[in-house]
N, C-alpha and C positions, 0 to 999 in steps of 0.2 A: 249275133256278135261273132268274130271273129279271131279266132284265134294261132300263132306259127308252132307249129311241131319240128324243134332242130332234131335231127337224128347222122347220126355218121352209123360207119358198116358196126356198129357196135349195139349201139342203143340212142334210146330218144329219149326227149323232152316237150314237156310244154308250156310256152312263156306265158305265164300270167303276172300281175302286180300283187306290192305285198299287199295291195288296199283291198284288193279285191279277197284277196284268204281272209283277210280279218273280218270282214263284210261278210264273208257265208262262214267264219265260226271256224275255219281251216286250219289258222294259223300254227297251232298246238299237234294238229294230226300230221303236220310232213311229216317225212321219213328223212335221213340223212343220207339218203341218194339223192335228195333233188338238191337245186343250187341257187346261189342267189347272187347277185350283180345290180347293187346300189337299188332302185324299186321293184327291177325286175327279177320274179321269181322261175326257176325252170326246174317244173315239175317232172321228176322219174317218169318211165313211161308205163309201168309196172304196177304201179298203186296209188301214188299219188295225183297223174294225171288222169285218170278214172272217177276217183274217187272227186276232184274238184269238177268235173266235166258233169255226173250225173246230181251235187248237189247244186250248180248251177242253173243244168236245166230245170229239176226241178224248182226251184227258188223263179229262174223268169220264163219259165213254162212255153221255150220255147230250147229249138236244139242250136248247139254250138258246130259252125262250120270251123273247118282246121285248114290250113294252108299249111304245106310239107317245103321244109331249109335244110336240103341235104348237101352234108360238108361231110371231107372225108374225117375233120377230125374235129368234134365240137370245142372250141374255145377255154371251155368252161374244167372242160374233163382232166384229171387228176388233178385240181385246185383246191388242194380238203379245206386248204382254210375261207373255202366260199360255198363250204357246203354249208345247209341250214341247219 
């Protein structure tokens, strides 16, 4: 599976869905660094994307490939009312 890392000179993210946090048990463990935009979820780069990346692979025992979206300024960033 494959998965986008947005990151601007600041910090990163990783796009997951929210089907997919609910599927591995996630959903309750983000943090309120990462964000959310209608299904898609984007994981802090700090704990939350770690934390879904290593119970994924274990769960389909196989490793996830990341594909890097670097922008100078992510979209998402200071939208508090889109954080999770």
């Amino acid at each position: 599976m494959t998965y986008t890392f947005h990151h601007d000179p600041g910090h990163g993210w990783l796009e997951v869905t929210k089907a997919e946090l609910g599927e591995l048990g996630l959903t309750e463990k983000v943090s309120s660094f990462s964000y959310f935009d209608g299904d898609k979820v984007f994981l802090e780069e700090d704990y939350d994307a770690p934390l879904f990346i290593t119970v994924w692979e274990n769960a389909h025992g196989e490793t996830i490939s990341i594909n890097s979206a670097y922008t100078e300024r992510f979209y998402l960033r200071g939208n508090t009312w889109l954080h999770i």
